[in-house]
OpenMM code with the backbone's topology and positions (N, CA, C; nanometers):
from openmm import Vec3, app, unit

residues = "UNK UNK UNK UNK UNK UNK UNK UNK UNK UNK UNK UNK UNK UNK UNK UNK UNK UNK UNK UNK UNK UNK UNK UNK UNK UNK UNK UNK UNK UNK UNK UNK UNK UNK UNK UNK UNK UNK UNK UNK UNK UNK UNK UNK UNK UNK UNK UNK UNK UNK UNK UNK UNK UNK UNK UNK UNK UNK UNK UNK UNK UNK UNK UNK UNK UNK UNK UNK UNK UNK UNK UNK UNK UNK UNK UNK UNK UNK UNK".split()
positions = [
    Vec3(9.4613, 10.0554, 9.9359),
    Vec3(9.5422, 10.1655, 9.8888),
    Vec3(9.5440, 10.1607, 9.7352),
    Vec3(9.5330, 10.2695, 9.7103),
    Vec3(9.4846, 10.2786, 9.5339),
    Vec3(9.6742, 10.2958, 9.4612),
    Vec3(9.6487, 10.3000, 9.3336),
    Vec3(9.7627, 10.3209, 9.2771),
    Vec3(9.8197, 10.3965, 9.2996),
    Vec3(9.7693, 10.5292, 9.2953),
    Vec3(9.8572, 10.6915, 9.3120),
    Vec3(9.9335, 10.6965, 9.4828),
    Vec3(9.8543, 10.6558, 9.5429),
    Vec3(9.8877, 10.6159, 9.6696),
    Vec3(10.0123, 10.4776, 9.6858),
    Vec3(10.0346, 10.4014, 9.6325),
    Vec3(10.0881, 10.3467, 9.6616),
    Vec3(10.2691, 10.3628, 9.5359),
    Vec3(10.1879, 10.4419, 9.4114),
    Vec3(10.3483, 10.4898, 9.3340),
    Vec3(10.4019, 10.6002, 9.4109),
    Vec3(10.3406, 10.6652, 9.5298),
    Vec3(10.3665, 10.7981, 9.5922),
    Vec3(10.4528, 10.7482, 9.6985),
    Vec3(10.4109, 10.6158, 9.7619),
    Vec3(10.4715, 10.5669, 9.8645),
    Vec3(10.6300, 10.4862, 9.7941),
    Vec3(10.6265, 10.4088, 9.7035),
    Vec3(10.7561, 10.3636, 9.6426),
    Vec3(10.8431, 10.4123, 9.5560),
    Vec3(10.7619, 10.4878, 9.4814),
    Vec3(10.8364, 10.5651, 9.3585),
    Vec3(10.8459, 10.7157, 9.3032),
    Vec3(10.8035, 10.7701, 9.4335),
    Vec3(10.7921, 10.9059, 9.4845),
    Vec3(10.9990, 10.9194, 9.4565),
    Vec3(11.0301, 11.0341, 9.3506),
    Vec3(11.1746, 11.0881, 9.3353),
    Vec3(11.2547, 11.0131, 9.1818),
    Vec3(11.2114, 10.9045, 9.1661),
    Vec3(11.2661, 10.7846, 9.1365),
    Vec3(11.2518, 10.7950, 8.9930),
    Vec3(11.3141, 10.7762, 8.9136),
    Vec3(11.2945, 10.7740, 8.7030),
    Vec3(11.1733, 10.6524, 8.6825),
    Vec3(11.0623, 10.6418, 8.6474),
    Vec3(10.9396, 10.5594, 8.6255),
    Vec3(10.9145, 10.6137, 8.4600),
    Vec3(10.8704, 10.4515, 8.4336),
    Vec3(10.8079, 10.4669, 8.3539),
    Vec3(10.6456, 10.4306, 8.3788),
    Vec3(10.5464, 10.4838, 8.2799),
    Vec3(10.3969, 10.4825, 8.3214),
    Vec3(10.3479, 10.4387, 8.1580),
    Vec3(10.2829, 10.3328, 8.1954),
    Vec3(10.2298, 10.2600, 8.0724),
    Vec3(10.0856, 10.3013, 8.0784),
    Vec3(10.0165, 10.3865, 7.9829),
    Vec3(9.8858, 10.3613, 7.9873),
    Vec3(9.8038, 10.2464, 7.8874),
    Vec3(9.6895, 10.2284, 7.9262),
    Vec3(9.5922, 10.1338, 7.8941),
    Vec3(9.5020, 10.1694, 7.7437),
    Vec3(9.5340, 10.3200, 7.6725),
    Vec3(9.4913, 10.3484, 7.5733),
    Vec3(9.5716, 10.3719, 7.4623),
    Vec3(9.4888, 10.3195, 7.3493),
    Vec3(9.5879, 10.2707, 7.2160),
    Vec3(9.6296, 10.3870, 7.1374),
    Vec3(9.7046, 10.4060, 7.0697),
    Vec3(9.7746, 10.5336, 7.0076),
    Vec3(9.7012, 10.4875, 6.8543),
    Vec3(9.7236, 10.5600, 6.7457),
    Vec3(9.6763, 10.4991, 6.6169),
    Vec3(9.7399, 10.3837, 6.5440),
    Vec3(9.8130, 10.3296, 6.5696),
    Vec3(9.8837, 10.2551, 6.5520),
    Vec3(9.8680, 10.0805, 6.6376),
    Vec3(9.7887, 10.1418, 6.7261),
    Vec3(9.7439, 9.9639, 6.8328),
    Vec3(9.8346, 9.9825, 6.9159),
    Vec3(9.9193, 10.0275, 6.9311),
    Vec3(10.0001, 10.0393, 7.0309),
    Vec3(10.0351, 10.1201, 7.2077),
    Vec3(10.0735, 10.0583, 7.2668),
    Vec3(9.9993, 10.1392, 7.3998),
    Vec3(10.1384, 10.2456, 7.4226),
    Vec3(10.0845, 10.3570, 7.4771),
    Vec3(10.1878, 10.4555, 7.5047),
    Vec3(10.2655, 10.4737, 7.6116),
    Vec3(10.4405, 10.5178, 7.6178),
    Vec3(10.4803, 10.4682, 7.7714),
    Vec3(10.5261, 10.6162, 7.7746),
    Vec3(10.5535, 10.6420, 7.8997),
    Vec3(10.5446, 10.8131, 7.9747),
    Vec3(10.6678, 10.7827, 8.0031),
    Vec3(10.7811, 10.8146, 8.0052),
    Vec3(10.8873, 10.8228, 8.0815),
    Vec3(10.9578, 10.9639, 8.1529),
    Vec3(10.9820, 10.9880, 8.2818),
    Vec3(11.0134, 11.0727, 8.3624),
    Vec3(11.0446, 11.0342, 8.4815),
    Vec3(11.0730, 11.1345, 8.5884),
    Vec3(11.0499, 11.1210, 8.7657),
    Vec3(10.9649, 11.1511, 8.7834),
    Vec3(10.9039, 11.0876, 8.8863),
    Vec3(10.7613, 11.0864, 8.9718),
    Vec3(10.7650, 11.1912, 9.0709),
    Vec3(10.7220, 11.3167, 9.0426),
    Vec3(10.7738, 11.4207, 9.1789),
    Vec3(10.6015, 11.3970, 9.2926),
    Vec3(10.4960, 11.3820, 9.2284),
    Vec3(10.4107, 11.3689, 9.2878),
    Vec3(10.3323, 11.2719, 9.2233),
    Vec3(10.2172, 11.1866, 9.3152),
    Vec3(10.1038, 11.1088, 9.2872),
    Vec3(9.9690, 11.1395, 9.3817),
    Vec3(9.8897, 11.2516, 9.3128),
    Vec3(9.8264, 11.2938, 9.4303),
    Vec3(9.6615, 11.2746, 9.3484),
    Vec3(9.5924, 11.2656, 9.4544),
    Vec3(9.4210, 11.1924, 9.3808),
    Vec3(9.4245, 11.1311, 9.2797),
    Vec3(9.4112, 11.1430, 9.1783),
    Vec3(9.3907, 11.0848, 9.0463),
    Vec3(9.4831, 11.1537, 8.9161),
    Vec3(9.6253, 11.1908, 9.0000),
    Vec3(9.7010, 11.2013, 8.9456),
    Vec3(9.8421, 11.2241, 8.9191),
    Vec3(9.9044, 11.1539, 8.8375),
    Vec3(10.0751, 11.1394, 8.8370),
    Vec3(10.0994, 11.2759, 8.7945),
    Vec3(10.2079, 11.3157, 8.8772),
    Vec3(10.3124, 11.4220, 8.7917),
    Vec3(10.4629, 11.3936, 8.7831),
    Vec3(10.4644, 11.4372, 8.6342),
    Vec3(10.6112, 11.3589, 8.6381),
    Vec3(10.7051, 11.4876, 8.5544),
    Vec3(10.8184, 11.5064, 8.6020),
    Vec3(10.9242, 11.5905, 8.5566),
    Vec3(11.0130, 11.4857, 8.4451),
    Vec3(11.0073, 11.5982, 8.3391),
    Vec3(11.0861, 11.5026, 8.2084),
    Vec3(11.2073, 11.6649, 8.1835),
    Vec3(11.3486, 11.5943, 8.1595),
    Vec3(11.4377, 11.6626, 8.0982),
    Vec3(11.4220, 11.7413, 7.9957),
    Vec3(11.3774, 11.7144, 7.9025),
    Vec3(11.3335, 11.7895, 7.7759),
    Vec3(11.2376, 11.8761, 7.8543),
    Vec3(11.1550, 11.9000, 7.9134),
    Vec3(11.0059, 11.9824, 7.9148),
    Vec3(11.0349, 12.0505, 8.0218),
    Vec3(11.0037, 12.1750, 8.0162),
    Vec3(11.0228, 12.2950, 8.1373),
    Vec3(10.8716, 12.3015, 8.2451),
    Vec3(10.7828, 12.2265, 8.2110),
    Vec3(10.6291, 12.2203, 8.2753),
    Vec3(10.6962, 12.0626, 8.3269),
    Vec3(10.5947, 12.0124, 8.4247),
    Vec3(10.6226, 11.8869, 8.4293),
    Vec3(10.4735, 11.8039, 8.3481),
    Vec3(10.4622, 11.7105, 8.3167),
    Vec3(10.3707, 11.6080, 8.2751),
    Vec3(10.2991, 11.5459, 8.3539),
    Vec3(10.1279, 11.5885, 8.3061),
    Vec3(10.0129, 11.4908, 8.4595),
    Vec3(9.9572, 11.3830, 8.3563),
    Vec3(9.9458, 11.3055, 8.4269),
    Vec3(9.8688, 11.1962, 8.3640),
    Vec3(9.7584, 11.1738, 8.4504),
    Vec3(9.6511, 11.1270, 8.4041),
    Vec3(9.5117, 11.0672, 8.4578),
    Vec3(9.5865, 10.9180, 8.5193),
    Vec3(9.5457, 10.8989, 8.6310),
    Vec3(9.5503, 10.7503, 8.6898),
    Vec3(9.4634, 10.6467, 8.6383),
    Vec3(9.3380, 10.6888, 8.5610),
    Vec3(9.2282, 10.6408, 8.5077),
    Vec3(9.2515, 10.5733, 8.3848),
    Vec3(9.3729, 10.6392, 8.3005),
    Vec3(9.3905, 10.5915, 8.2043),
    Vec3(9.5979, 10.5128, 8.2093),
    Vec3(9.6052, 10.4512, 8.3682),
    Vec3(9.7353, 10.4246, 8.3462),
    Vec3(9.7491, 10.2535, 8.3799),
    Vec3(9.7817, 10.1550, 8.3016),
    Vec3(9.7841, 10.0190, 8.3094),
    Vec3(9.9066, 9.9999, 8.4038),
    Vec3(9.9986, 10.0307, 8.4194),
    Vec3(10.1089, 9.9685, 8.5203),
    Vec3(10.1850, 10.0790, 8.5151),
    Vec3(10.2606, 10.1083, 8.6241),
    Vec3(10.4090, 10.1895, 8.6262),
    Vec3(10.4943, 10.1497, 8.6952),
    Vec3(10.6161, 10.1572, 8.6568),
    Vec3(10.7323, 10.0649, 8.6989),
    Vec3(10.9028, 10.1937, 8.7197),
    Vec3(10.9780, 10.0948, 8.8095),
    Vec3(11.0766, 10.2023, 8.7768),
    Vec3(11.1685, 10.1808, 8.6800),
    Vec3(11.2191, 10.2834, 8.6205),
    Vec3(11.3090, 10.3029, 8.5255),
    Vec3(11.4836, 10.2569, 8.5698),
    Vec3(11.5162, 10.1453, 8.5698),
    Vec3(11.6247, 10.1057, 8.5675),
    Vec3(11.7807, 10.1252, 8.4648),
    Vec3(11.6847, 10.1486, 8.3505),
    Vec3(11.7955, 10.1245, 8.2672),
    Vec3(11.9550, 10.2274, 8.2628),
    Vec3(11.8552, 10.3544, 8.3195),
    Vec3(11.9728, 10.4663, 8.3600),
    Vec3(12.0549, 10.4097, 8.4767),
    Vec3(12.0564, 10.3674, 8.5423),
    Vec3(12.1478, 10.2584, 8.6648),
    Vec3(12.2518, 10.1723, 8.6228),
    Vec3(12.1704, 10.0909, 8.5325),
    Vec3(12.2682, 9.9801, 8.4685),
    Vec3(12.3789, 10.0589, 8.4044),
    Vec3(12.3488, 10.1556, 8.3366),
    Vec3(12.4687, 10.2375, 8.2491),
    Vec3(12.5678, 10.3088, 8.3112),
    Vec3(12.5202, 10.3107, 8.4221),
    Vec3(12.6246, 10.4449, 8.5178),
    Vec3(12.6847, 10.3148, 8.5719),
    Vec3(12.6245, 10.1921, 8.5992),
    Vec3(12.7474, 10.1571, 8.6752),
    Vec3(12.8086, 10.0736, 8.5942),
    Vec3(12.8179, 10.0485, 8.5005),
    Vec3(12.8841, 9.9894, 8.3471),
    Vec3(13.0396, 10.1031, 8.3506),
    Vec3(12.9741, 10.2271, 8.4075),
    Vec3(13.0988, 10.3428, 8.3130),
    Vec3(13.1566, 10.3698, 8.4566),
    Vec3(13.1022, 10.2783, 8.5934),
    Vec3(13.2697, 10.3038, 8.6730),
    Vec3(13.3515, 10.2055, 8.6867),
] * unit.nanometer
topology = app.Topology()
chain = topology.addChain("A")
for resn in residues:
    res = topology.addResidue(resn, chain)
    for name in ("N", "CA", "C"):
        topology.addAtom(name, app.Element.getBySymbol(name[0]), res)
């Protein structure tokens, strides 16, 4: 089971972040942050607050994606 297939199966709804594997000008690698509404062939789509389109990324160019926790920790800090 390939990646897209398997972020579709765990992190399908969920706030992810998506690290890709290519360097920005700076050496530095770039991180995607959004929800994962789909992961379909060779590619992520992800819904971001700011943006009225959602965001695709190539799977080809993505080193790890993980879920986004940090919004969790804060909500339950403030009950």
């Amino acid at each position: 089971m390939g990646i897209t297939e398997q972020a579709e199966k765990h992190l399908k709804g969920k706030s992810v972040i998506i690290v890709t594997n290519s360097l920005d000008s700076d050496g530095y690698v770039q991180e995607i942050a959004g929800t994962l509404l789909e992961a379909i062939d060779d590619c992520f789509v992800l819904g971001q607050l700011q943006e009225k389109s959602p965001t695709l990324v190539n799977a080809h160019y993505v080193a790890w994606i993980y879920e986004d926790e940090g919004d969790n920790e804060a909500d339950e800090e403030e009950l």
